[in-house]
C-alpha positions as CSV (number, residue, x, y, z in Angstrom):
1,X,0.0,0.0,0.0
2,X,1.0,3.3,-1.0
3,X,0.7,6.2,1.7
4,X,0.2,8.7,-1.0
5,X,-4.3,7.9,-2.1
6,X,-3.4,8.9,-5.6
7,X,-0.3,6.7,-6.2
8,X,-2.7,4.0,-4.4
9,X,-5.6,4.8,-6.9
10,X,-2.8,4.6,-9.5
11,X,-2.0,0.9,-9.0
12,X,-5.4,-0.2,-8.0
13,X,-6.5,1.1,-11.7
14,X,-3.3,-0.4,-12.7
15,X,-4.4,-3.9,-11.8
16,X,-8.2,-3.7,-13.5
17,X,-7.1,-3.1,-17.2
18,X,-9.7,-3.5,-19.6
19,X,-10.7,-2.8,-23.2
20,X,-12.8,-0.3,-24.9
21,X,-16.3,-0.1,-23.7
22,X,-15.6,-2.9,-21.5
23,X,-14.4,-0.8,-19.1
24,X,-17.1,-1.6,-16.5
25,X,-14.9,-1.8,-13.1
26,X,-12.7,0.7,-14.2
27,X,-16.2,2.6,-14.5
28,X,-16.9,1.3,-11.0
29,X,-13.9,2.1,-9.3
30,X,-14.0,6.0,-10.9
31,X,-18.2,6.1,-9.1
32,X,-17.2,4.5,-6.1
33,X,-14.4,7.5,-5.5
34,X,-16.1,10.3,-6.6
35,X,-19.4,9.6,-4.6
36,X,-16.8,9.6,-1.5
37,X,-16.2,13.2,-2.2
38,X,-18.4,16.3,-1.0
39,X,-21.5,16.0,-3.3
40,X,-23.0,19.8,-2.5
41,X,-21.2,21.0,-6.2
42,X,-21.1,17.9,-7.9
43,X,-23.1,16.3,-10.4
44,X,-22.0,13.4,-12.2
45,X,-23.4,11.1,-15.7
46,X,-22.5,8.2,-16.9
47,X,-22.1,7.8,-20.7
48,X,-21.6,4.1,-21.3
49,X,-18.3,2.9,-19.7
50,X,-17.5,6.7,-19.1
51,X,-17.9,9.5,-16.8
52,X,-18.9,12.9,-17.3
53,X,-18.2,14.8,-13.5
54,X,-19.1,18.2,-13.5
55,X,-18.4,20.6,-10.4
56,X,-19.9,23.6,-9.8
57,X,-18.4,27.5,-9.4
58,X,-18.7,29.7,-7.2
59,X,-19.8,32.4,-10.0
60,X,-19.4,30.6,-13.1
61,X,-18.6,32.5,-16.6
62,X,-17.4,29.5,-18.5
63,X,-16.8,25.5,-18.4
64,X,-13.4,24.2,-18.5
65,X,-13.1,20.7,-19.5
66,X,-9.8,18.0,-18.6
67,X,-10.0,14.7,-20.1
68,X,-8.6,11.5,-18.7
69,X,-8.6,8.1,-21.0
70,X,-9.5,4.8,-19.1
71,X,-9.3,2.3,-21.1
72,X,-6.0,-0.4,-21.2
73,X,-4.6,-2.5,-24.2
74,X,-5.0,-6.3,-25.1
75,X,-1.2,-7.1,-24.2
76,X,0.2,-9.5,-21.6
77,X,2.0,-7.4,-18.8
78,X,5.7,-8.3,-18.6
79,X,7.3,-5.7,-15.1
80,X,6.7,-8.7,-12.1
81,X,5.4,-5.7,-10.2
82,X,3.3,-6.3,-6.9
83,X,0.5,-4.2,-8.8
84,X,0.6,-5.8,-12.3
85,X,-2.6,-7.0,-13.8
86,X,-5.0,-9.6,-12.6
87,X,-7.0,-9.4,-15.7
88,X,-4.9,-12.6,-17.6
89,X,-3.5,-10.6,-21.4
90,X,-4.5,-7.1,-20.7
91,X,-2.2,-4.2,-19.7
92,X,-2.7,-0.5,-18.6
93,X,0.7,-0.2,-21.1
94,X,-0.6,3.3,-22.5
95,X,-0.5,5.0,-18.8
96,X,-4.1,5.6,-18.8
97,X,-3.9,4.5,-15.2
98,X,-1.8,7.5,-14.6
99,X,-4.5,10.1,-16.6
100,X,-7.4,8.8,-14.3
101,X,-5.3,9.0,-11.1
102,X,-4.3,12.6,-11.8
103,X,-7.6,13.1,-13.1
104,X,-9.4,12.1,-9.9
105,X,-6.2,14.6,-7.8
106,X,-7.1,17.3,-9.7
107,X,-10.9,16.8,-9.5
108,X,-10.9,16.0,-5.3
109,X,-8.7,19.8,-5.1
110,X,-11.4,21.5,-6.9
111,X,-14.0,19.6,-4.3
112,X,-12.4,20.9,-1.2
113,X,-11.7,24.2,-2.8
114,X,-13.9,26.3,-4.7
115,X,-13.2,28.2,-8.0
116,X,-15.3,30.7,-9.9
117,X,-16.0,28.6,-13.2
118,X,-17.3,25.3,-13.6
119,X,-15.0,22.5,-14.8
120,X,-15.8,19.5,-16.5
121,X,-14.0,16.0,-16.1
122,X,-14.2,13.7,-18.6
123,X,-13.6,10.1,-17.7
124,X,-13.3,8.6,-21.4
125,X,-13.8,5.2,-22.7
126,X,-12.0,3.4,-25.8
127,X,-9.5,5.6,-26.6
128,X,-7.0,2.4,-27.8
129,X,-10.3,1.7,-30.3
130,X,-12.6,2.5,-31.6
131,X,-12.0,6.0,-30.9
132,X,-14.7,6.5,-27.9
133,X,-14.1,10.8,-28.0
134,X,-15.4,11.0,-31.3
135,X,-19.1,9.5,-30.1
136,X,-18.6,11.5,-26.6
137,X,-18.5,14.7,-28.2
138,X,-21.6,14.1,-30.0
139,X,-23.9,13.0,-26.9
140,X,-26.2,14.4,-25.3
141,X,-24.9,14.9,-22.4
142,X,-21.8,17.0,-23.7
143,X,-23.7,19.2,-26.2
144,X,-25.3,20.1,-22.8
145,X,-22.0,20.6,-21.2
146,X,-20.0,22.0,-23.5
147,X,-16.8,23.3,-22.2
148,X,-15.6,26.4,-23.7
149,X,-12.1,25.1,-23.8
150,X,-10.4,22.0,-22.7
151,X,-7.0,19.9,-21.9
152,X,-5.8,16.9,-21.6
153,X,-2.1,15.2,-21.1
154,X,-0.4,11.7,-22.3
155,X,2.5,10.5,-20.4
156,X,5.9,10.8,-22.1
157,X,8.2,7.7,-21.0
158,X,11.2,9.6,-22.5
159,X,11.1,12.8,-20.6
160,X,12.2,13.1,-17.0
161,X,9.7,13.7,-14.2
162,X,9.1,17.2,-14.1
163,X,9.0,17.6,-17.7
164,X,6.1,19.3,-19.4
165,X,6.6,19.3,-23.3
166,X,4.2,20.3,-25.3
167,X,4.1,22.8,-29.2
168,X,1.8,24.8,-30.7
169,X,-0.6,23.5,-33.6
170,X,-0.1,20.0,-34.7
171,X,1.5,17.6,-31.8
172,X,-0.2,14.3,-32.8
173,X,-0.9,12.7,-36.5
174,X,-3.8,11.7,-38.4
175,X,-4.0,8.0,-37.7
176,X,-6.2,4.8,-39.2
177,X,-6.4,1.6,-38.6
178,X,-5.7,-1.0,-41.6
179,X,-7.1,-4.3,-42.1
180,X,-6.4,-5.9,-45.6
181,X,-7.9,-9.8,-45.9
182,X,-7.0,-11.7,-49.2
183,X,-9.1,-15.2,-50.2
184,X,-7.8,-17.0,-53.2
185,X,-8.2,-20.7,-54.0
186,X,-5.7,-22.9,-51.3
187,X,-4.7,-26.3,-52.0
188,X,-2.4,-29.0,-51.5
189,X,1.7,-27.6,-51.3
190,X,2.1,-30.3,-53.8
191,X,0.2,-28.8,-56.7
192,X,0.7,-25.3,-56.5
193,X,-0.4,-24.4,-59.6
194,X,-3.6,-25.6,-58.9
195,X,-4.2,-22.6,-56.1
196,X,-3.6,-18.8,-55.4
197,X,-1.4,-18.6,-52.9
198,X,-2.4,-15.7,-50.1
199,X,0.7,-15.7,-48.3
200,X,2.5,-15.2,-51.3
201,X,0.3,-12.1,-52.3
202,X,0.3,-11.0,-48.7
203,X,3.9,-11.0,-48.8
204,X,4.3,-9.2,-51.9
205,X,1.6,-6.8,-51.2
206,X,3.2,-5.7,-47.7
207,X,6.2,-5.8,-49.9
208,X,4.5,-2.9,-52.4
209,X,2.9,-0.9,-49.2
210,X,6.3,0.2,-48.2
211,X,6.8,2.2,-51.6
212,X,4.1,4.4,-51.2
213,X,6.1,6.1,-47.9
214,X,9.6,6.0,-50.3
215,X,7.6,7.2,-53.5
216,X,4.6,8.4,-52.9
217,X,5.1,10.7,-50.1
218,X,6.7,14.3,-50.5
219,X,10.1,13.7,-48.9
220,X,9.6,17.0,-46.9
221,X,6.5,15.6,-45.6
222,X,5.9,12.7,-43.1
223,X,4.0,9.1,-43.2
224,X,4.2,5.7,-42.0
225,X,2.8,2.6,-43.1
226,X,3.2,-0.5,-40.5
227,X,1.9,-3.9,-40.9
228,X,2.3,-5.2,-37.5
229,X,0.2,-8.5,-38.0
230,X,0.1,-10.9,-40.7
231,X,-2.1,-13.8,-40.3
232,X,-2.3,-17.0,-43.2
233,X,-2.4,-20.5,-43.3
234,X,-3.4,-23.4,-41.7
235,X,-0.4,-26.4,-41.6
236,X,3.0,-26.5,-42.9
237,X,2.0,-28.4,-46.0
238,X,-1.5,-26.5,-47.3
239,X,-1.4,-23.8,-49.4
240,X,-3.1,-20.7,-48.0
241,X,-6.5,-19.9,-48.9
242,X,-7.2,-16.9,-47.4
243,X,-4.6,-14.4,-45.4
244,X,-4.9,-11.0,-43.5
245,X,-2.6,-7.9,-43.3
246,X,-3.1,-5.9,-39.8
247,X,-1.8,-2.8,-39.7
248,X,-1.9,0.9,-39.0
249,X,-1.4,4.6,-40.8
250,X,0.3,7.6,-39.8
251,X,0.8,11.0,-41.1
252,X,0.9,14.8,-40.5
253,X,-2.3,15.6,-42.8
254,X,-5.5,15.2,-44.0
255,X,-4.2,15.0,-47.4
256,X,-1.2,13.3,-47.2
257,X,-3.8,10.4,-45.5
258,X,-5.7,10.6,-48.3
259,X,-3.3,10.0,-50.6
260,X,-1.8,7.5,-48.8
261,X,-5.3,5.5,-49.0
262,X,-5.8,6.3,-52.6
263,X,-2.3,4.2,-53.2
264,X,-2.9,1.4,-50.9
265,X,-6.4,0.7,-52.9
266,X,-4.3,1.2,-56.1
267,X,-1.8,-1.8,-54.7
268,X,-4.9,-3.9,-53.7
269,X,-6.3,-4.0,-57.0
270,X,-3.6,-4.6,-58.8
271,X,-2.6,-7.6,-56.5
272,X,-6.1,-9.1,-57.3
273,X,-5.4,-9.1,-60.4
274,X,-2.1,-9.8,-60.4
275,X,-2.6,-12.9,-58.1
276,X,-6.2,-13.7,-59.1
277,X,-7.6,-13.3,-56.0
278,X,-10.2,-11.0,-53.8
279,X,-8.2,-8.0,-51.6
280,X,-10.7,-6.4,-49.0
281,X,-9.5,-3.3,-47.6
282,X,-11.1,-2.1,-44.0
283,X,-9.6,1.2,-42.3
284,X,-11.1,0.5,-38.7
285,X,-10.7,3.4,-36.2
286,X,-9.5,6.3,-37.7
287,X,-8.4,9.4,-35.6
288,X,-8.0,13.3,-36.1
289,X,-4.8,15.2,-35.8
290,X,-4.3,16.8,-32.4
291,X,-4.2,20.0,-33.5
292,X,-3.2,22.4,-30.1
293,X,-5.0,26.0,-30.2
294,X,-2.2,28.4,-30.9
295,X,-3.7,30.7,-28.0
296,X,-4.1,29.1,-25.2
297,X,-1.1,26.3,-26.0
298,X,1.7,29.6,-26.2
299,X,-0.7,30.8,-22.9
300,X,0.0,27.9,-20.7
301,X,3.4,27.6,-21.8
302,X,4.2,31.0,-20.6
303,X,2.1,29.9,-17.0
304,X,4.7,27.0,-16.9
305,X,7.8,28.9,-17.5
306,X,6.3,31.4,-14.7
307,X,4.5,30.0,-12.5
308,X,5.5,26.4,-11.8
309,X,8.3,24.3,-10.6
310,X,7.9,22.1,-14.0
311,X,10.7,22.1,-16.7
312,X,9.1,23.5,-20.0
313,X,10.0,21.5,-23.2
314,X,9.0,23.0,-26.8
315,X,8.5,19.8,-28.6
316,X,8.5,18.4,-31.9
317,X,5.1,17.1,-33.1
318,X,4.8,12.5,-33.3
319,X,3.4,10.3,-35.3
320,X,1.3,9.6,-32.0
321,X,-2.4,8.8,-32.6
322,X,-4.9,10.1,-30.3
323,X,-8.5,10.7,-30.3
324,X,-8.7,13.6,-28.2
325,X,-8.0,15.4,-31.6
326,X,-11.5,15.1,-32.3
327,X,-12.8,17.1,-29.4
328,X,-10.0,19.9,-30.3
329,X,-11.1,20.0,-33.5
330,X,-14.6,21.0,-32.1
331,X,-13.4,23.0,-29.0
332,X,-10.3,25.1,-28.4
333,X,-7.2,23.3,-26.2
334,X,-4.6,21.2,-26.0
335,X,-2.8,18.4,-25.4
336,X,0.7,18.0,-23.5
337,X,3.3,15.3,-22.6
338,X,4.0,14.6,-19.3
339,X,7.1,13.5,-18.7
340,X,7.4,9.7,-16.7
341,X,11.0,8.7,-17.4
342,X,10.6,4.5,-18.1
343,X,12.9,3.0,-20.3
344,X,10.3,1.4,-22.0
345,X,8.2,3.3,-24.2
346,X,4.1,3.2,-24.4
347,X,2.3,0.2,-25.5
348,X,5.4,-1.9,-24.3
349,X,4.9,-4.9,-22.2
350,X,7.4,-3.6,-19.4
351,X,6.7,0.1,-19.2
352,X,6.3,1.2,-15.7
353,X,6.6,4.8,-15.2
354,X,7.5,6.5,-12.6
355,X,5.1,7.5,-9.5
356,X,6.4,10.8,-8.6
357,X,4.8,12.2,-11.4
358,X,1.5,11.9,-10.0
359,X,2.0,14.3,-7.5
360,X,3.8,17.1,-10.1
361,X,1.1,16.8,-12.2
362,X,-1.7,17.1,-10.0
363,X,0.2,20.3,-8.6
364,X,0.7,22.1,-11.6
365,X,-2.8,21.2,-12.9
366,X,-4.9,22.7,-10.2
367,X,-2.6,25.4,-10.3
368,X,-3.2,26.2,-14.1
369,X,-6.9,25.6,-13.8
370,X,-7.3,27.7,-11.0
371,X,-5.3,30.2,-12.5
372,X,-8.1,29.9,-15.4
373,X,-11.1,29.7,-13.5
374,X,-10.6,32.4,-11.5
């Protein structure tokens, strides 16, 4: 047990990972807290496996929104920590377990002490997939609150604790999912010319993919293609029916995703043909840049320089994919990294970031939203 309740929270959210919208003790766990606190200026909604918490000013001009993601990631934890996961192949590997805990600091301050405006927390669902902002920010319940401007942070395991970096404009890319299944005709490995052989085309096609980022792509731009799954077959000496491509899409605009697309449907119809065989293209989850509001971004950057015991970083923008760009793209804010120095980076099996920047964060948080609300 941790004597610190937020470091505690931490690592009790650590051990319930679970997927998007299945996020139903994770859900609990957020009630249970919250209805612990003073309930005279709070009101609080569910929205599926989320949380909308609102708590009232004092004499309220505007609504400030902060968003925390809750959801974890299909992947087996690997750290052997006294905490890790009872949930058997499912990992909090993303630090959303560190977002809610801060989250839930920053809400309890503005319990116990009052601020002018109101301010909105956002406990979201399915961030990992399939991108639970983008149906959030169309409910009910948030075109009723609507904040007037609104925040959220990611950790950063490269960045020390204390480390606040953040940029103006475009931090994170345009992302998409890619799923690509090809079904031919399989057979016996003796008698190959009797078949079409998907593992061949997958191969050749994943092969083809990587051209589009070498000659597709203005040089002077950025994109990524990854296939980080391929899937065909059955035994050693069958030839492959059918075979999927798993995969994901990265790049720093609209257009350049576009384009990107346009090519990969190209490839996929000419490897139909080419292998005499049917290509199926899905794009899955598809996420909007994180585009930070020029304003307010260069504002709290000066707050941090002057205000704050946090070391101020002026980043470069990732090929990072995060839903919270669709809320920005509807309401001004931003998005910053907060820096959890782990030598394993996000979505790795062994990332364990460091605890002490709970406490920093929760600090400079209610500093920055009081120093907004009032």
């Amino acid at each position: 047990m941790s004597s610190n309740p937020f470091v505690q929270i931490r690592r009790d959210l650590h051990q319930i990972p679970e997927v998007g919208f299945q996020e139903f003790k994770t859900q609990e766990y957020l009630i249970r807290y919250i209805q612990s606190l003073p309930n005279e200026r709070l009101e609080i909604k569910k929205w599926k496996t989320g949380l909308f918490v609102k708590v009232n000013g004092l004499n309220p001009k505007k609504l400030i929104g902060y968003r925390a993601d809750i959801d974890g990631l299909p992947l087996k934890e690997e750290t052997d920590l006294p905490f890790q996961s009872t949930h058997a192949n499912y990992m909090h590997a993303c630090g959303h377990d560190f977002h809610m805990s801060i989250a839930l600091g920053v809400l309890s301050h503005f319990v116990h002490h009052s601020i002018e405006d109101d301010l909105l927390f956002i406990f979201q669902p399915a961030e990992e997939g399939p991108g639970g902002a983008h149906l959030m920010l169309q409910s009910e319940i948030m075109q009723k609150w609507k904040p007037d401007m609104i925040v959220a942070l990611h950790i950063a395991p490269e960045y020390p604790v204390g480390t606040i970096a953040v940029k103006e404009g475009l931090l994170f890319a345009n992302t998409s999912e890619l799923f690509i299944d090809l079904v031919g005709k399989g057979g016996h490995a003796a008698y190959p010319h009797h078949t079409n052989d998907m593992v061949v085309a997958a191969c050749s096609l994943v092969t083809q993919l990587q051209t589009i980022i070498s000659r597709n792509v203005d040089p002077l731009d950025s994109a990524v293609i990854t296939i980080g799954k391929i899937t065909g077959g059955t035994v050693q000496n069958v030839i492959a029916e059918k075979a999927r491509l798993e995969g994901t899409i990265r790049t720093l605009s609209v257009e350049s995703m576009k384009k990107v697309k346009d090519r990969i449907e190209a490839l996929a119809e000419g490897t139909a043909v080419g292998f005499e065989c049917k290509v199926n293209i899905d794009y899955g989850s598809m996420y909007h840049q994180v585009y930070n509001d020029h304003t307010l971004t260069r504002e709290f950057m000066n707050f941090i320089e002057n205000d704050t015991n946090v070391h101020l970083i002026e980043c470069k923008e990732a090929m990072t994919g995060e839903d919270f760009g669709y809320m920005l793209e509807d309401i001004p804010g931003f998005m910053f990294w907060l820096g959890v120095e782990s030598p394993y980076g996000l979505h790795h099996s062994k990332l364990n970031p460091n605890e002490g920047a709970i406490d920093q964060a929760i600090t400079m948080l209610t500093t920055y939203l009081r120093f907004k609300g009032n």
